[in-house]
Every structure is written in structure tokens, then in C-alpha cells.
C-alpha positions as CSV (number, residue, x, y, z in Angstrom):
1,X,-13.7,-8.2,20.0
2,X,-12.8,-5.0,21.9
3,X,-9.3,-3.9,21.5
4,X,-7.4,-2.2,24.7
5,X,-5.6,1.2,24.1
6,X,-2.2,-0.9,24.8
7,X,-3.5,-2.4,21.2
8,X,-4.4,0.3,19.5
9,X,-1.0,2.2,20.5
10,X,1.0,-0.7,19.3
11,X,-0.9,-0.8,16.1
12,X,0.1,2.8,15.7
13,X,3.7,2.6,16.8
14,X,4.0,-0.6,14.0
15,X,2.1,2.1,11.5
16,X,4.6,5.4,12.9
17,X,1.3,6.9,13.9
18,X,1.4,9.7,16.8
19,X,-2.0,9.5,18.5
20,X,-3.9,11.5,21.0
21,X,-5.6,10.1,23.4
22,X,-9.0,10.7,22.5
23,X,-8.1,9.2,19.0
24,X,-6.7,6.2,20.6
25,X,-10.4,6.1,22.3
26,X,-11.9,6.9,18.8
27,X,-9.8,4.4,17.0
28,X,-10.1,1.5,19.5
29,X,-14.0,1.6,18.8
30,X,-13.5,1.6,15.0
31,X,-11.5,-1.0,14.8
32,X,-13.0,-3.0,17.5
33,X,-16.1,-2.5,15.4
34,X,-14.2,-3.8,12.1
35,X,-13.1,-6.7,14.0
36,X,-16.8,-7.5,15.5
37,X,-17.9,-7.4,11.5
38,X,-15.1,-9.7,11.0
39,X,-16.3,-12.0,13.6
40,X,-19.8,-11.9,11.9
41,X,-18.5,-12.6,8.6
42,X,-17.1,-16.0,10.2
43,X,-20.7,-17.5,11.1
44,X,-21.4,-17.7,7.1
45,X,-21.4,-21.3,5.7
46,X,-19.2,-21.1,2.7
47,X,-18.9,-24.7,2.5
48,X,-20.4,-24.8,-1.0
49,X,-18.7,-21.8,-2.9
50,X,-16.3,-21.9,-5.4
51,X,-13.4,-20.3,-4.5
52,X,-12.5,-17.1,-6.6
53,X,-10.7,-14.1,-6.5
54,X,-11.8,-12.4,-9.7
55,X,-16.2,-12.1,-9.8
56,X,-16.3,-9.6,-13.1
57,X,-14.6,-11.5,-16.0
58,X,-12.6,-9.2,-16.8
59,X,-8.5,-10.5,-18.0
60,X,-6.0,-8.6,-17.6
61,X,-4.1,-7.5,-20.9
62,X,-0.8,-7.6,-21.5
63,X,1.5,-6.4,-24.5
64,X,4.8,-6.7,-25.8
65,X,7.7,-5.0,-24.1
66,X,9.9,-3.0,-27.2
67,X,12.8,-1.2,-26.9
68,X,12.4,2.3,-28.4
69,X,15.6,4.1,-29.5
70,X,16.0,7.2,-28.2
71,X,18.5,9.6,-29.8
72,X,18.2,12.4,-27.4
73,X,20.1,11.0,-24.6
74,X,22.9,13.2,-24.7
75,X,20.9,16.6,-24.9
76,X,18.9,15.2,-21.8
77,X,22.3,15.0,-19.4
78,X,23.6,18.4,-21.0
79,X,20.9,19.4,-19.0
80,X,20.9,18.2,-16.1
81,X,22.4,20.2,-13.2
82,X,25.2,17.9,-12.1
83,X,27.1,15.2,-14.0
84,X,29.4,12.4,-14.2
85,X,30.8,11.1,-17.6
86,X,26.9,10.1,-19.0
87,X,25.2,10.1,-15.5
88,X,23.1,12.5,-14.2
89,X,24.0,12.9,-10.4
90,X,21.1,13.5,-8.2
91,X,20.9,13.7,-4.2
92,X,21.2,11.0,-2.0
93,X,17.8,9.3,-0.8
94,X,18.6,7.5,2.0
């Protein structure tokens, strides 16, 4: 599956990606490439494999979420640059 460079330019414009043109031409044949392996990978008869989505055994481990006290608190926003009661005021991110 070849993809055109209207393609490839809407995949970067959906990804905020400023291309040149030659990577538009360099990307189109990488990802047309992925695609073609893609393609391949469809022609395999999985028909009698069990589903998985974990091959190694491995679990994940979880422990117990505690609540440590932490007596510091005040020191911490005496601090801090900028303040407001027990906040710590920071800049705006958006």
C-alpha cells in the first residue's frame, strides 16, 4: 500500500509535524513500507492460536497504598517563592 504525499502531509498536520518535502518523499516510503509489512502480516492463518496479550509470565505486582505523615509541610511553602494562605502559587500552564 503506497501512501500519496496528500497522506503523509495529513498524517503530519494530525501529529503538528512541519515536513520538507524531501521528508514527505522519505516518509511516504517508510510508512508505505510499514503498511506493505502489515499487509503481509494479514496472509498468516491464526485461526488456531490462543489469543494473548502477555507471552512471558510475568504478573504485575501491586502493593498497598499508605498515607505517610509528613510534618514538614509548612517549612516546604515557607519556601516557596509565592504563596497564598497554605498554597504554593506557581505559573499558569495553559
Amino acid at each position: 500500500m503506497k501512501l500519496t504525499k496528500q497522506e503523509v502531509e495529513k498524517i503530519a498536520k494530525l501529529s503538528r509535524l512541519e515536513l520538507s518535502e524531501s521528508e514527505k518523499k522519505q516518509y511516504a516510503a517508510q510508512l508505505s513500507d510499514v503498511l506493505e509489512y502489515f499487509e503481509k502480516l494479514k496472509e498468516i492463518n491464526t485461526d488456531k492460536i490462543e489469543t494473548t496479550a502477555q507471552v512471558t509470565g510475568l504478573e504485575n505486582v501491586y502493593r498497598e497504598d499508605e498515607i505517610d505523615q509528613f510534618d514538614q509541610q509548612n517549612e516546604l511553602i515557607e519556601q516557596a517563592a509565592e504563596t497564598d494562605d497554605d498554597l504554593i502559587k506557581t505559573k499558569s500552564i495553559f
